[in-house]
Backbone as CSV, one residue per row, in Angstrom:
resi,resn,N_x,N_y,N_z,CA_x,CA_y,CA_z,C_x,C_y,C_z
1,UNK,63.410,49.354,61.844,64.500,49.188,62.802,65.606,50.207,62.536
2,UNK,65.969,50.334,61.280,66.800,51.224,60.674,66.689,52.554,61.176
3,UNK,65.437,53.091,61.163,64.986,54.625,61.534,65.153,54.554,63.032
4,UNK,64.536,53.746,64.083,64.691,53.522,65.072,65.907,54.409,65.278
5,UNK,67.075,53.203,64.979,68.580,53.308,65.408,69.105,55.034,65.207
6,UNK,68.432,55.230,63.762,68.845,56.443,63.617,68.787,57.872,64.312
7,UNK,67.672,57.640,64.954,66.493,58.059,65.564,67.211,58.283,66.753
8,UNK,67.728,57.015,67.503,68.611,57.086,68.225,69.839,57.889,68.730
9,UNK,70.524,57.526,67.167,72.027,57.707,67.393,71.968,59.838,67.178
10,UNK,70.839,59.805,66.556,70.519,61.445,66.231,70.361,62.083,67.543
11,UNK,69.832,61.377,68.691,69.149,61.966,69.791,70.263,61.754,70.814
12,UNK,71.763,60.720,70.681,72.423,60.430,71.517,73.527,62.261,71.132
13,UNK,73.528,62.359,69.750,74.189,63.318,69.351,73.605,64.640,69.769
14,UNK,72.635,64.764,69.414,71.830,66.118,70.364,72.213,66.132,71.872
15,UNK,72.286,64.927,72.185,72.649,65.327,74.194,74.071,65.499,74.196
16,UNK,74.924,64.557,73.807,76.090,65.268,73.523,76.442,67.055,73.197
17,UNK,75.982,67.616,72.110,76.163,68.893,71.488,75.507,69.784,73.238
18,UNK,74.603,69.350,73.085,73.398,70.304,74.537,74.483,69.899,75.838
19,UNK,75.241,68.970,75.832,75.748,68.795,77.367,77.295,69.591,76.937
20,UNK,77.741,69.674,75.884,79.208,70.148,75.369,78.707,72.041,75.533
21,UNK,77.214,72.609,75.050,77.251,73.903,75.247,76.561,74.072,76.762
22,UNK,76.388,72.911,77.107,76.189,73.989,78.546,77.455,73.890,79.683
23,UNK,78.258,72.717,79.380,79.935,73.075,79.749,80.133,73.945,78.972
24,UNK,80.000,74.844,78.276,81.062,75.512,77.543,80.447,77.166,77.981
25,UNK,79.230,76.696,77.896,78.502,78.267,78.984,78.915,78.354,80.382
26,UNK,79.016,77.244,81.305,79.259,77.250,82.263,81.133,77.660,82.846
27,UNK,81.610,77.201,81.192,83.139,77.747,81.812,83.034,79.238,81.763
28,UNK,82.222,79.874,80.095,82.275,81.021,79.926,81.798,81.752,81.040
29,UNK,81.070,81.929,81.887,80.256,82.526,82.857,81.575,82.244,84.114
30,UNK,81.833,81.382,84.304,83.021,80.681,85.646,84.558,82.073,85.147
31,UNK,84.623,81.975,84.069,85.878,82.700,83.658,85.598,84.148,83.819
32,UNK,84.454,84.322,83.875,83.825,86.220,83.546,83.912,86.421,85.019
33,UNK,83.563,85.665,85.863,83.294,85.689,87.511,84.656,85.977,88.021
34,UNK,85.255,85.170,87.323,86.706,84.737,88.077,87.397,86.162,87.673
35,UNK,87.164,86.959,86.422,88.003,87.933,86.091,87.497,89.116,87.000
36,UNK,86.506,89.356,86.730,85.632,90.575,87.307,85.719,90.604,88.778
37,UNK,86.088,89.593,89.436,86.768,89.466,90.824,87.977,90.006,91.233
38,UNK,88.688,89.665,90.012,90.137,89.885,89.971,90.323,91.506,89.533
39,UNK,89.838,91.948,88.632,89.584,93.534,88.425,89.031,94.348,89.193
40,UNK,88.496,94.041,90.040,87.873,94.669,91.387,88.786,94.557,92.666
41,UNK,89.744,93.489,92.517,90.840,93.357,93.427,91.702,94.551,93.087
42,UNK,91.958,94.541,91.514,93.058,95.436,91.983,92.855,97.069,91.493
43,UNK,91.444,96.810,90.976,90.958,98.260,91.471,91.119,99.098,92.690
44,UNK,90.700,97.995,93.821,90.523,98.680,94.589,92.050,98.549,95.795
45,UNK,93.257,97.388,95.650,94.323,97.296,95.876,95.935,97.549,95.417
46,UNK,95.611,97.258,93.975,96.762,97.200,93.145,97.113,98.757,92.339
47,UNK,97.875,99.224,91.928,98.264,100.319,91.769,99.752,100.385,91.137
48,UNK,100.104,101.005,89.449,100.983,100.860,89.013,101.932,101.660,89.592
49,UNK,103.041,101.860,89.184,104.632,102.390,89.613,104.654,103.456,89.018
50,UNK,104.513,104.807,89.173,105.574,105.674,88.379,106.752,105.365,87.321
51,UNK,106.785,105.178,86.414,107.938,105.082,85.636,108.729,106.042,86.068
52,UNK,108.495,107.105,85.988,109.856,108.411,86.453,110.077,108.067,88.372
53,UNK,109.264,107.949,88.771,109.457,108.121,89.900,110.329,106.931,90.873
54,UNK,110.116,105.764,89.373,111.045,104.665,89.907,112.406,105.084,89.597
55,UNK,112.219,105.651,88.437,114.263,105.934,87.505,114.456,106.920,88.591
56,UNK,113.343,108.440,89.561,114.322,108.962,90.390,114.863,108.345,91.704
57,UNK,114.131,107.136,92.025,114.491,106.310,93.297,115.582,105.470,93.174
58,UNK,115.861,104.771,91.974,116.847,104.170,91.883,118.256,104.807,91.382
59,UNK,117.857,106.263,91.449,119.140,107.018,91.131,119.529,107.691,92.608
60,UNK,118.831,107.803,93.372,118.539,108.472,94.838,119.603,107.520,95.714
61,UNK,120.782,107.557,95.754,121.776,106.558,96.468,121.952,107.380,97.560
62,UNK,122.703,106.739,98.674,123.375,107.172,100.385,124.330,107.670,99.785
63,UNK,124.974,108.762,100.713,125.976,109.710,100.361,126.907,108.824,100.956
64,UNK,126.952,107.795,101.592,128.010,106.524,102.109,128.623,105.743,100.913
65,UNK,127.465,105.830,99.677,128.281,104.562,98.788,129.617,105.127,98.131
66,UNK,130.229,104.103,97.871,131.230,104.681,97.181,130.768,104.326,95.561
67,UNK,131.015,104.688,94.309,130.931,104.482,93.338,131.302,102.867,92.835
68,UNK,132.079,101.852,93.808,132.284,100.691,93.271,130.543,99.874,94.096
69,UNK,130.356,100.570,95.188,129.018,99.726,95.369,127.511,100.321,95.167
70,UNK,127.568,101.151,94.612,126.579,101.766,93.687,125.302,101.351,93.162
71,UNK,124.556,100.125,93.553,123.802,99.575,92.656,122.317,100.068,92.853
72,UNK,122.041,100.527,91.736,120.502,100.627,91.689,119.578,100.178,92.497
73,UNK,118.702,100.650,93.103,117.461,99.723,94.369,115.788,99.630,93.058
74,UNK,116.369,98.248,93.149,115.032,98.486,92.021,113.442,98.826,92.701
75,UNK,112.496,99.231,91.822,111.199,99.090,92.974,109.704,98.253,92.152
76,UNK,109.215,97.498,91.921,108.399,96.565,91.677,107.332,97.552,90.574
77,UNK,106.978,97.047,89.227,105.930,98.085,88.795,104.753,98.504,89.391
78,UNK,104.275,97.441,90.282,102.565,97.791,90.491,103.476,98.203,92.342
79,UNK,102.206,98.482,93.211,102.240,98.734,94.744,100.922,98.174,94.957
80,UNK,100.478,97.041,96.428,99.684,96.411,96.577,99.652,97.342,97.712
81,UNK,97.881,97.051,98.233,97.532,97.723,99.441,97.174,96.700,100.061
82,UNK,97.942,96.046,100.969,97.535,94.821,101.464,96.539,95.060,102.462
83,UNK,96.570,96.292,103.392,95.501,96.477,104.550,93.804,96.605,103.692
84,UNK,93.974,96.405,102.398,92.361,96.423,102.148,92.317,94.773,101.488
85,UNK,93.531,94.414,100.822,93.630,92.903,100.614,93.324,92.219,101.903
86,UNK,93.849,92.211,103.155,93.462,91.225,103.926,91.938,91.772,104.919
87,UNK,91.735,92.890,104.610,90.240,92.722,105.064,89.520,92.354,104.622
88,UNK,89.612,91.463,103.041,88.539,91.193,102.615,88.905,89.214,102.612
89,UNK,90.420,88.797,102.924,90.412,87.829,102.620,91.205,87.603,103.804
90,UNK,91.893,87.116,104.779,93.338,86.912,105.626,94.098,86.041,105.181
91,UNK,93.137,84.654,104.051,94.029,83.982,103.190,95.077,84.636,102.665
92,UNK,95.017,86.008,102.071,95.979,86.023,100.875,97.454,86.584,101.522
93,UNK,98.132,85.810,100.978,99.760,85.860,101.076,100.655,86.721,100.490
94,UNK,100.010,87.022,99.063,101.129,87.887,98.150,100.462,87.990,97.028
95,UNK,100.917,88.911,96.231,100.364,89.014,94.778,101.332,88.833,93.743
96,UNK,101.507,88.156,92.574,102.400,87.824,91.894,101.929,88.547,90.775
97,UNK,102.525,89.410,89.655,103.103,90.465,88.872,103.489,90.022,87.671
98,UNK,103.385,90.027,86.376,104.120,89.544,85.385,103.987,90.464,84.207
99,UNK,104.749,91.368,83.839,104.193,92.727,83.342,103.516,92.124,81.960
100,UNK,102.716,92.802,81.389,102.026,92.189,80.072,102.068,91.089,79.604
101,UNK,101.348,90.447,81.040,100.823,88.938,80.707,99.253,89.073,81.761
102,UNK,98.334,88.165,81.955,97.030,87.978,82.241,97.540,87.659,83.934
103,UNK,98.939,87.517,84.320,99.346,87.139,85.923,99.562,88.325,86.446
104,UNK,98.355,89.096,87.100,98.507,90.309,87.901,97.495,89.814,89.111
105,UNK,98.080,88.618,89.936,97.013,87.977,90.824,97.020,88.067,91.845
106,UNK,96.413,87.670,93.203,96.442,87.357,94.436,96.932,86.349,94.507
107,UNK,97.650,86.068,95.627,97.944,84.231,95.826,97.342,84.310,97.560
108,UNK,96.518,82.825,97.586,96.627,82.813,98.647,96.957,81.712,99.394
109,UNK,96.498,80.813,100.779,97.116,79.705,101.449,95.879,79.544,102.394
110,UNK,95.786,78.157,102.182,95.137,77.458,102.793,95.443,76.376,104.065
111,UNK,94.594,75.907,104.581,95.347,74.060,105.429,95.764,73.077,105.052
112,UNK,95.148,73.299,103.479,95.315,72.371,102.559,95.497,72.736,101.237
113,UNK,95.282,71.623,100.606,96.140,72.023,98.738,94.594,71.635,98.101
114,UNK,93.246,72.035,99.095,91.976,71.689,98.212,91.113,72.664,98.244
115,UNK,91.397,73.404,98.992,90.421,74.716,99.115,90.311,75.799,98.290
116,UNK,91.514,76.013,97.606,91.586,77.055,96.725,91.548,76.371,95.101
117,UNK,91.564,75.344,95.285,91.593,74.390,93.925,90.286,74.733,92.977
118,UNK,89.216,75.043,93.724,87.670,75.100,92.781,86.797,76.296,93.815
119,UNK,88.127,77.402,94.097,87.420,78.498,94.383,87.976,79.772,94.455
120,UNK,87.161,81.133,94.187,87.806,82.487,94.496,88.495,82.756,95.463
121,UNK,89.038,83.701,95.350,89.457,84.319,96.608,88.321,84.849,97.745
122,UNK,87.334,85.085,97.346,86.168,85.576,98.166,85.077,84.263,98.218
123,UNK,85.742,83.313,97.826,85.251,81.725,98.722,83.870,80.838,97.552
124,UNK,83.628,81.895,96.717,82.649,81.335,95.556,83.209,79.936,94.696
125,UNK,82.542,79.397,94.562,82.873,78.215,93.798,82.995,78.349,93.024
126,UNK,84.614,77.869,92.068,84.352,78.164,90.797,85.514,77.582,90.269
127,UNK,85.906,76.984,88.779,86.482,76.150,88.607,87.935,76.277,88.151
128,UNK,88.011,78.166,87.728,89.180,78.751,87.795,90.176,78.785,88.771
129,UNK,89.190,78.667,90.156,90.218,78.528,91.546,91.005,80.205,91.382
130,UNK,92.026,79.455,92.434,92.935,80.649,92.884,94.149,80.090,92.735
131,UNK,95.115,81.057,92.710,96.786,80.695,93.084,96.694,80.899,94.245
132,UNK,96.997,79.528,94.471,97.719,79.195,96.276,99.330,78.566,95.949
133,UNK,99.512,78.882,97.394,100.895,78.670,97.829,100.468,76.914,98.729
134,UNK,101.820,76.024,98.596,101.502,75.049,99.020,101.111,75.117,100.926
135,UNK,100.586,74.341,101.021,99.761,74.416,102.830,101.148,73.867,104.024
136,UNK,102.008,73.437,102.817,103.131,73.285,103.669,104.309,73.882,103.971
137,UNK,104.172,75.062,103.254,104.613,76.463,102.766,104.614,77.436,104.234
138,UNK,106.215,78.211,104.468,106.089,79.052,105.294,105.168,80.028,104.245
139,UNK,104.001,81.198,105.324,103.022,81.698,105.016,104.195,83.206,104.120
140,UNK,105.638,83.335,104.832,105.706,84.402,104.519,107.162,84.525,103.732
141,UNK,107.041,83.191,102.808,107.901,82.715,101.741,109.440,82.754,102.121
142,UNK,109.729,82.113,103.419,111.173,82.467,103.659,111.603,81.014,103.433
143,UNK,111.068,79.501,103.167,111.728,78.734,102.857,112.562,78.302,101.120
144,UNK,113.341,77.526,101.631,113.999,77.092,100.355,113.461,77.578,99.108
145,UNK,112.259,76.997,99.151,111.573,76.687,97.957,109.884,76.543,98.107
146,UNK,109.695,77.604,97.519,108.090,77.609,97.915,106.893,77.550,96.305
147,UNK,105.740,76.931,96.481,105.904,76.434,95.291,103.982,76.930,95.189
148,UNK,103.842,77.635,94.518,102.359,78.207,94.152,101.647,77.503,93.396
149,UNK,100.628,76.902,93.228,99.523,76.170,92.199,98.512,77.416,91.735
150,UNK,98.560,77.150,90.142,97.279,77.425,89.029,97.253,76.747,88.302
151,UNK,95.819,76.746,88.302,94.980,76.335,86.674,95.531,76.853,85.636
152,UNK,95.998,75.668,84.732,96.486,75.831,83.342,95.585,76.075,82.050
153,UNK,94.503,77.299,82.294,93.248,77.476,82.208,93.478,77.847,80.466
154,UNK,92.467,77.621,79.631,92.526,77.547,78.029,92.334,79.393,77.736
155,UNK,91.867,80.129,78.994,91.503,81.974,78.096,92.533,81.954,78.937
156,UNK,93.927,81.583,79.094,95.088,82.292,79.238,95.007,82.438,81.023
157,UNK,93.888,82.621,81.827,94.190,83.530,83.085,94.911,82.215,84.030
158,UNK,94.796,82.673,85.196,95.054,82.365,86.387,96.771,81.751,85.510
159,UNK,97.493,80.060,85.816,98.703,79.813,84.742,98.894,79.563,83.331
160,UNK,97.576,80.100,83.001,97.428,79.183,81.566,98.456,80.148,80.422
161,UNK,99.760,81.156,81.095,100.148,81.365,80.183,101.915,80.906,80.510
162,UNK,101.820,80.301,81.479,103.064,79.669,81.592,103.577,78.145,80.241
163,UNK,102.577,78.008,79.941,103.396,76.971,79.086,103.629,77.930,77.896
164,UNK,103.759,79.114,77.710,104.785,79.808,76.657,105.841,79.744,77.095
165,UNK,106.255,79.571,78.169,107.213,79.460,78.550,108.159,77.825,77.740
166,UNK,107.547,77.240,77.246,108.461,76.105,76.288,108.979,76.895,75.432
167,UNK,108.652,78.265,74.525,109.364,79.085,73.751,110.548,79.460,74.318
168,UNK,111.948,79.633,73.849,112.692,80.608,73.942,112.175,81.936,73.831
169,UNK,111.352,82.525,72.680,111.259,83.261,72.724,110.013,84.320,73.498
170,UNK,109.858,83.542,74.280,108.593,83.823,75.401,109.077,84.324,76.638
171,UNK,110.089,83.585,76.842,111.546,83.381,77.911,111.862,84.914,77.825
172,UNK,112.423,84.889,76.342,113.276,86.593,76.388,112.690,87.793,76.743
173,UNK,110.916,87.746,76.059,110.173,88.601,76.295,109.900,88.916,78.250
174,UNK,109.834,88.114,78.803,109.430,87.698,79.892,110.172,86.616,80.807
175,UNK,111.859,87.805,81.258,112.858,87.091,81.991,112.342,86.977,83.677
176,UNK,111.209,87.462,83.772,110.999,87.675,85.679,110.098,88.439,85.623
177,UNK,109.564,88.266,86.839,108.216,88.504,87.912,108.628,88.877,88.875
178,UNK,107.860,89.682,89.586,107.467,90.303,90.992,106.208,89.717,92.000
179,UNK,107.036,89.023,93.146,106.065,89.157,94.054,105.873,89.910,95.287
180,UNK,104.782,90.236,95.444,105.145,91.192,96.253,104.365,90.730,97.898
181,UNK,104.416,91.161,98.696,103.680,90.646,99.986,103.821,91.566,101.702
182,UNK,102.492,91.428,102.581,103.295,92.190,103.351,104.283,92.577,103.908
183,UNK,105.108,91.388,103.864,106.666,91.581,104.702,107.984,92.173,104.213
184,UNK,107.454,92.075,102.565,108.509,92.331,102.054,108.286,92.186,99.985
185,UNK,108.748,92.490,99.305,108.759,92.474,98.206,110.093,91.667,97.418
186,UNK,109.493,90.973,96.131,110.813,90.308,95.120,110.863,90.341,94.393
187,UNK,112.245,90.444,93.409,112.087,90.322,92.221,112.513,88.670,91.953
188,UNK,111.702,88.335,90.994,111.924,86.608,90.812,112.974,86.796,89.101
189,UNK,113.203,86.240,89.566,114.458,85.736,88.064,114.259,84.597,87.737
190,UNK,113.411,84.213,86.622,113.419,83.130,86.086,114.502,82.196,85.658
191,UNK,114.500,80.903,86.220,116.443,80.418,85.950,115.756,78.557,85.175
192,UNK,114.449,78.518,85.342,114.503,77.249,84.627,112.844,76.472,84.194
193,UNK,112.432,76.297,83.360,111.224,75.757,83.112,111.063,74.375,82.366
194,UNK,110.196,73.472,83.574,110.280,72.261,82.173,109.177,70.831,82.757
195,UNK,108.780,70.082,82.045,107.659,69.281,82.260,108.007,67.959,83.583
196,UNK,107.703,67.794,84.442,107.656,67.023,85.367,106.536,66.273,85.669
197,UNK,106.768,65.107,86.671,105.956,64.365,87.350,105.426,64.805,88.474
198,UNK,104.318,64.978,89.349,103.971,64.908,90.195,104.618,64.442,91.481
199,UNK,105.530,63.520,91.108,105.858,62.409,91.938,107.740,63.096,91.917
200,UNK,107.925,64.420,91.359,108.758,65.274,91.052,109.672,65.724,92.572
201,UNK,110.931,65.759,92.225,111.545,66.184,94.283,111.420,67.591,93.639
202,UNK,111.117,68.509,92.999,110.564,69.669,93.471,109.267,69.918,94.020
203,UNK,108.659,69.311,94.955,107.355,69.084,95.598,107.338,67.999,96.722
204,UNK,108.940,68.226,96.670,109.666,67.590,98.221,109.683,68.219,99.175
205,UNK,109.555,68.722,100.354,109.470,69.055,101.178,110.400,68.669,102.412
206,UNK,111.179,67.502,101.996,112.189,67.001,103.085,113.444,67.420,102.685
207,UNK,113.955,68.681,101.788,115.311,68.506,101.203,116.070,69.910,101.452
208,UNK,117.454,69.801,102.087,118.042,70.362,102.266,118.784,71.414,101.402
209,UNK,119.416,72.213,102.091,119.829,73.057,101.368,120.639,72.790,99.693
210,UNK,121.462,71.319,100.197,121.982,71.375,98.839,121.177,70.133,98.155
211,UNK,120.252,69.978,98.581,119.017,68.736,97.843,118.497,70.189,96.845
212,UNK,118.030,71.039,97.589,117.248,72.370,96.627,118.253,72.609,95.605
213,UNK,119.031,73.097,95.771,120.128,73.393,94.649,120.693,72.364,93.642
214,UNK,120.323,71.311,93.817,120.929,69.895,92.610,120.015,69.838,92.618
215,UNK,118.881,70.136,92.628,117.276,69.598,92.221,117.256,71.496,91.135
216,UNK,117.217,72.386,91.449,117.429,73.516,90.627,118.040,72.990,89.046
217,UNK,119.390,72.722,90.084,120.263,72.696,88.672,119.885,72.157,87.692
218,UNK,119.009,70.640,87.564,119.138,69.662,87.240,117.760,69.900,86.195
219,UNK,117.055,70.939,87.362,115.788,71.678,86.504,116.406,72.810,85.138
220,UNK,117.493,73.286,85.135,118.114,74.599,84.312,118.407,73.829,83.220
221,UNK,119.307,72.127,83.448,119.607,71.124,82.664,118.248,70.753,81.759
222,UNK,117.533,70.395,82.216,116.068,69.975,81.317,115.295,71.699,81.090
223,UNK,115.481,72.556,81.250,114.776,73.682,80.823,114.130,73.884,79.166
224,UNK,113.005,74.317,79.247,113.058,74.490,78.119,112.984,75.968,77.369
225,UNK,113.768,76.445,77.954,114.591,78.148,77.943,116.049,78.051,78.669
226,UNK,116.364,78.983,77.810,117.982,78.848,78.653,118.106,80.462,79.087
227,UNK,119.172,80.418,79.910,119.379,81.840,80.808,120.861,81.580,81.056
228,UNK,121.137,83.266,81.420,122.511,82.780,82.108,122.584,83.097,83.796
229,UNK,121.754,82.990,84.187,121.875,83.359,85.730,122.388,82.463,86.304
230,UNK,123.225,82.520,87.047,123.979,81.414,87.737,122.895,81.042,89.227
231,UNK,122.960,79.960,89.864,122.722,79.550,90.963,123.788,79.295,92.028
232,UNK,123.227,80.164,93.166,123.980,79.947,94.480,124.079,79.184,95.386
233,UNK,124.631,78.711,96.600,123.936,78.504,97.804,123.819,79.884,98.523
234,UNK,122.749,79.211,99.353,122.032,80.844,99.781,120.403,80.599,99.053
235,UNK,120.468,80.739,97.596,119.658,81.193,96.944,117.958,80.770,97.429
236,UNK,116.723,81.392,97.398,115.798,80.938,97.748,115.200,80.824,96.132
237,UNK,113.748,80.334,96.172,113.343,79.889,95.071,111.798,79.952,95.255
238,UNK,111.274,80.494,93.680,109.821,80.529,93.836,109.480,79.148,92.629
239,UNK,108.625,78.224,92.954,108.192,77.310,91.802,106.890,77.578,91.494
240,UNK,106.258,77.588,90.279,104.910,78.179,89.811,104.526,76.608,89.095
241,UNK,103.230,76.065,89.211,103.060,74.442,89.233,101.869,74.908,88.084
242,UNK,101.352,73.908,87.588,100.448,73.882,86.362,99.928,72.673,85.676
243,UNK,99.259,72.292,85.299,98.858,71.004,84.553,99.563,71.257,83.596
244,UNK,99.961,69.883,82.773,100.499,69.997,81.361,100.161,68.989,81.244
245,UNK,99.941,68.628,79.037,99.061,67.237,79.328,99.985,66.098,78.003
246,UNK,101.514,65.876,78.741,102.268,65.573,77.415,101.920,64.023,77.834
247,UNK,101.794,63.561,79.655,101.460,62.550,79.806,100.704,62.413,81.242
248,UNK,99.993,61.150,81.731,99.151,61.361,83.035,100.221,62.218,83.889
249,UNK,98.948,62.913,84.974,100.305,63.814,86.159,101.049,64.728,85.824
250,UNK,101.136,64.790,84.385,102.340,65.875,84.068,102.320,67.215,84.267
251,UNK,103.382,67.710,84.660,102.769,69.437,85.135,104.289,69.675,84.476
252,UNK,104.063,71.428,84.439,104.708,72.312,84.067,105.456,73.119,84.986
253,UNK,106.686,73.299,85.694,107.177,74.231,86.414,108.046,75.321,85.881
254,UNK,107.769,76.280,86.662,108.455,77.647,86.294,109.234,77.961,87.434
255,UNK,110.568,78.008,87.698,111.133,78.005,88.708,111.915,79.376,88.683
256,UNK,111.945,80.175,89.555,112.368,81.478,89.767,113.455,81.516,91.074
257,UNK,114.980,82.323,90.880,114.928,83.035,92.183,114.666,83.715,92.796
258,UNK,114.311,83.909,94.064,114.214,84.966,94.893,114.869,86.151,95.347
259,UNK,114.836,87.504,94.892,115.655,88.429,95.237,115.024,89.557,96.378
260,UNK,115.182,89.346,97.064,114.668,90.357,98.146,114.909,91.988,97.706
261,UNK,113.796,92.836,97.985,114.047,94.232,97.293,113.876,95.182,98.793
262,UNK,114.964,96.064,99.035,114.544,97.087,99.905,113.513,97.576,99.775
């Protein structure tokens, strides 16, 4: 009876180990897909900045300014070619930028908040998904507060490197992002990061101008980085969403402003 059991409990452990490596092949293979997609995107779209050619553009001012309004026109590191981005997808909305981090992505938008959840951008199934923008989301980011979903993925890609963001010193390295899109380009200024509910009013959709802004603030208050950027009215806002697993539902937000770039 003894051997039996053993016999058993040996063979329950073998399916275990055999079902743990073929999830663990199946992410590895899902993650290689998901990248090699993404490197071919911006092979054939994405394209870095001139370093010199940005310092001579932002020195290149109107012979109108006067020296008190003078300010630099910044210009985004990478340049997207969106006319070959949307021939291959019409989903995609924008590409979000994060200089030396694994976020050099597409985002795109769906009807819903399920389509891009367990798939590429080129529609393959796969468990990395995509960054989408919420389905209730103007397409061409002019509301309040617009709020992007990724996978809080374990090799770092798609958001899985936003929860460095609990460091201060992750924060300093990495004060803002660029998104960029056909209509227009931004620089995002990171102003607050920190663990929420699902059930969170940043994933409100009914709130007014100064509901967005005491819901901001209140996010800068619980941050877990500090900044000194002040908040306006006016101000628009990018939120970047994520699993986090301190308790059920819990996610991670990265909340940015929006700066519109000539």
């Amino acid at each position: 009876m003894r051997k039996i059991l053993r016999f058993l409990i040996g063979l329950a452990a073998c399916g275990a180990l055999l079902y743990g490596t073929v999830n663990l092949a199946a992410y590895i293979q899902e993650s290689k897909q998901s990248i090699n997609l993404n490197e071919n995107l911006i092979d054939d779209a994405v394209h870095l900045n001139n370093p010199a050619a940005q310092s001579s553009k932002a020195d290149s001012l109107s012979e109108q300014e006067t020296d008190a309004t003078r300010i630099p026109r910044e210009t985004p590191p990478i340049e997207v070619d969106f006319d070959v981005l949307l021939e291959k997808n019409e989903d995609i909305v924008g590409w979000l930028y994060s200089e030396d981090t694994p976020i050099n992505l597409p985002v795109a938008q769906s009807n819903d908040n399920d389509y891009y959840l367990r798939r590429l951008i080129d529609g393959a199934g796969n468990n990395s998904g995509t960054l989408f923008v919420d389905y209730r989301n103007d397409r061409t980011f002019l509301d309040r507060n617009t709020i992007i979903y990724g996978h809080n993925m374990k090799n770092k890609e798609m958001f899985g490197t936003l929860r460095n963001y609990k460091e201060q010193s992750y924060f300093d390295e990495h004060p803002m992002m660029w998104l960029l899109t056909p209509d227009g380009d931004y620089k995002i200024e990171l102003v607050a990061g920190y663990v929420t509910p699902t059930s969170s009013d940043v994933y409100s959709f009914e709130q007014s101008e100064e509901d967005v802004l005491a819901m901001v603030q209140q996010a800068v208050e619980k941050s877990t980085f500090h900044t000194d950027i002040e908040i306006n009215p006016g101000d628009r806002f990018l939120t970047l969403s994520t699993c986090s697993y301190e308790y059920d539902n819990a996610r991670y937000v990265l909340i940015g402003r929006m700066i519109a770039l000539e």
